[in-house]
N, C-alpha and C positions, 0 to 999 in steps of 0.2 A: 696416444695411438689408439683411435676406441677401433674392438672388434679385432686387435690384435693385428692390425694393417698399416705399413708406413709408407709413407708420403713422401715422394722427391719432390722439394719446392727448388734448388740450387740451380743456377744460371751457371752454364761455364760460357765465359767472356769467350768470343772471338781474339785469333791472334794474329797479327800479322810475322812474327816471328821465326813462326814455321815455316817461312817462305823460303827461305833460302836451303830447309832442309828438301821440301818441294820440289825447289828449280834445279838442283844438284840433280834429283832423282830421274824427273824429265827429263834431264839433257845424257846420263848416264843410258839411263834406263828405260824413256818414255813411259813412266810411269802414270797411272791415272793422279788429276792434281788431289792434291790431300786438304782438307777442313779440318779446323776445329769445332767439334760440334758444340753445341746448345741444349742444357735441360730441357727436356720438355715433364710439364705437370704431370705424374702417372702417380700410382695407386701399385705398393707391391706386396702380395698377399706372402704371410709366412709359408717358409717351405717344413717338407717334412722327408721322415724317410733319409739314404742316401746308401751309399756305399761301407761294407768294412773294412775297418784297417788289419791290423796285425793282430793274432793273437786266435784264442776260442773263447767263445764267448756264452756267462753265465747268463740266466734270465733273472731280474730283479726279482723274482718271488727267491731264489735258490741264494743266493746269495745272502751279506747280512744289512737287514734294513738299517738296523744302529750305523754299521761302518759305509755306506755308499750314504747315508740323508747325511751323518759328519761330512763326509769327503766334497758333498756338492754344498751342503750348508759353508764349511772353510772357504769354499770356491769364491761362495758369493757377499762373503765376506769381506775377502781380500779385494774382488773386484769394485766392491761400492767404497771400500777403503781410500781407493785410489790406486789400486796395482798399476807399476811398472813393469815394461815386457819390451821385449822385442821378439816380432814375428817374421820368422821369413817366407818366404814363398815362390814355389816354382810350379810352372804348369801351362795350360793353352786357353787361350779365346777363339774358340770358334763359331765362323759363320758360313754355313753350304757348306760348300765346297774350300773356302780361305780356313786356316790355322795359322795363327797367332801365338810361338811360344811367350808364355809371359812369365819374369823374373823380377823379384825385387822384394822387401822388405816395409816393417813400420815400426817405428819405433812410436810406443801411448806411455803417455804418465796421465795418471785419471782421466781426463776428461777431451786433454789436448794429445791430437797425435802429429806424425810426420811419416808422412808415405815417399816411397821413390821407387817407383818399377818401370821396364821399357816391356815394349810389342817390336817381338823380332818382325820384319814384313821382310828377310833377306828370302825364307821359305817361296813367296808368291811374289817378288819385285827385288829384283837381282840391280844392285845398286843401291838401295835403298837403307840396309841395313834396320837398327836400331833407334825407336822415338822413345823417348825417354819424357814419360809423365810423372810430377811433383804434385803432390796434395795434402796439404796443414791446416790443421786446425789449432787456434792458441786462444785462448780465454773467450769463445765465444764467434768467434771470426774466422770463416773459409779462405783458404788460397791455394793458387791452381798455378801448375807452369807445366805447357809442353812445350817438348822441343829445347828449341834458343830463344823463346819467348821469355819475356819478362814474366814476375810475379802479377798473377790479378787475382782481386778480392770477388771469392763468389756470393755473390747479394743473395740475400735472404737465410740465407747460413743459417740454423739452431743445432744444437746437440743434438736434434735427433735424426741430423743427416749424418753423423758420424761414421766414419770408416773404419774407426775401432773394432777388435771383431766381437768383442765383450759391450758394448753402448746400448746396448738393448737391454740390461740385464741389472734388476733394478732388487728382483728376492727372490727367492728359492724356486718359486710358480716360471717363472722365467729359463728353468733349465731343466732337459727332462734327460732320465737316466735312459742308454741305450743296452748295455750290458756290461761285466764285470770280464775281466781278461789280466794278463802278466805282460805288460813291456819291459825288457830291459830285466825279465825274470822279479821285477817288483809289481804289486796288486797294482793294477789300474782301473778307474772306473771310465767309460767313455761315456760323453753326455752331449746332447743333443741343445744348439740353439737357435733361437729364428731369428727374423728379420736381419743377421748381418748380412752388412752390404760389402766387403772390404776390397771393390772395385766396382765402380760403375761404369756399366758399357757405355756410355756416352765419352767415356775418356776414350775411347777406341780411335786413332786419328783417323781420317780416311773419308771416305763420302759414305756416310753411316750418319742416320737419322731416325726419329720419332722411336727412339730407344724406350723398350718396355722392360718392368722384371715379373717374371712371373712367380717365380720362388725362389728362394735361398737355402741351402743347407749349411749347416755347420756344424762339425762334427769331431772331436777332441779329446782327448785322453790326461785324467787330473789323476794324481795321487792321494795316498789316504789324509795327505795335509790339506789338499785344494788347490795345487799348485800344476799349472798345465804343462807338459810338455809334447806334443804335437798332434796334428789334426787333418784333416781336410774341409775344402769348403769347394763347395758350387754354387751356381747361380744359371738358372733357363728363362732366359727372356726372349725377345723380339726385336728385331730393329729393321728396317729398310735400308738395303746396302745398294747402292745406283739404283734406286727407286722400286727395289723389289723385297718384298717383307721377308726376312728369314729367321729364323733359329738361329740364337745367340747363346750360349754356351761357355761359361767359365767351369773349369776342375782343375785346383790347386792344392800341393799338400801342403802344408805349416811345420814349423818347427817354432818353438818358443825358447827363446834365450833370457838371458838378464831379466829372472823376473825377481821383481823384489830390489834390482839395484838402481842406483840413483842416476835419475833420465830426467833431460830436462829439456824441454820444446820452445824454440824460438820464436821470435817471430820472421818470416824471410825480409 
């Protein structure tokens, strides 16, 4: 990753699959007909900055150096170890004028994850309801299913397309403190990371194209072991919705479950 910038190289396969979630919708609802989109080659610079969550917050000078470099040192520990997690997430995609609530979860055990989240379109296309996108990764190998589509293998796959939201994060330079606070009336430290992707706008179904990311945030709260218990994340990119360029927009909050317990990723 030189310069601290990641690359989307993944193809998602066309599907014929979705069609009959499509033709339901048309005939319901006259809906506009829906795609599955296409990687296209971009370039996405780290994000920085974001939102706070809960709590008041100390500045890393006031705080104690010893116990926040443990807390994110444990972190990144655990994470190059191979941390087990499961993350949930709820929140919107939006583009103009359209929102997208979006729901769903991922289960990672080190390297390989398993995503499952839908785009409500009930909001903007009454009849339409719920698409439901599927994205795996298993010992080195991408795969993608929207809709009723089958499983397809997305070509050129490496770990460092990973959806994980920890895959970026390789030593301690990779995670930076945002300030010290009390969740849950226990210390926490909130820390800052880049380049997660843990949704690409290109999964958007819909007539959405030439999908750009312009930044990521991530943004999470570890205990004095390193152990995460929840976050938020955004992502502002670009894309062309019916052939007009707009502001793409993910904010999701995270929750972390099962970490540390034993999780284990199929293949579909």
């Amino acid at each position: 990753m030189p310069g601290g910038r990641r690359s989307d190289r993944r193809r998602w396969p066309r599907s014929g699959g979705i069609g009959a979630i499509v033709l339901a919708a048309l005939v319901t609802a006259c809906t506009p007909a829906i795609q599955v989109p296409v990687f296209s080659p971009v370039a996405s610079p780290a994000g920085a900055g974001g939102s706070s969550g809960p709590g008041t917050y100390g500045s890393a000078a006031s705080s104690s150096p010893v116990g926040q470099d443990a807390a994110i040192a444990a972190f990144v520990q655990r994470v190059t170890d191979g941390l087990t997690y499961r993350v949930t997430f709820t929140g919107t995609a939006t583009a103009s004028a359209n929102r997208l609530p979006v729901a769903g979860s991922m289960d990672v055990a080190g390297g390989d994850f398993a995503a499952s989240f839908t785009y409500d379109y009930s909001l903007d296309y009454k009849g339409l309801g719920k698409v439901r996108v599927d994205v795996r990764a298993v010992r080195g190998t991408g795969y993608v299913r929207i809709g009723t589509s089958g499983w397809q293998t997305l070509k050129g796959y490496t770990s460092d397309d990973s959806n994980a939201p920890f895959a970026q994060v390789r030593s301690t330079r990779d995670v930076t403190l945002v300030g010290v606070t009390k969740v849950a009336g226990q210390r926490a430290y909130k820390i800052s990371i880049a380049d997660a992707v843990l949704i690409h706008p290109s999964t958007i179904v819909g007539d959405v194209s030439s999908e750009r990311i312009d930044s990521t945030t991530l943004q999470l709260f570890i205990d004095d072991s390193g152990m995460p218990s929840s976050g938020e994340w955004r992502l502002d990119g670009k894309g062309r919705v019916q052939g007009q360029l707009q502001e793409i927009v993910y904010d999701l909050k995270l929750t972390f479950t099962k970490v540390g317990s034993k999780i284990t990723i199929a293949k579909p």
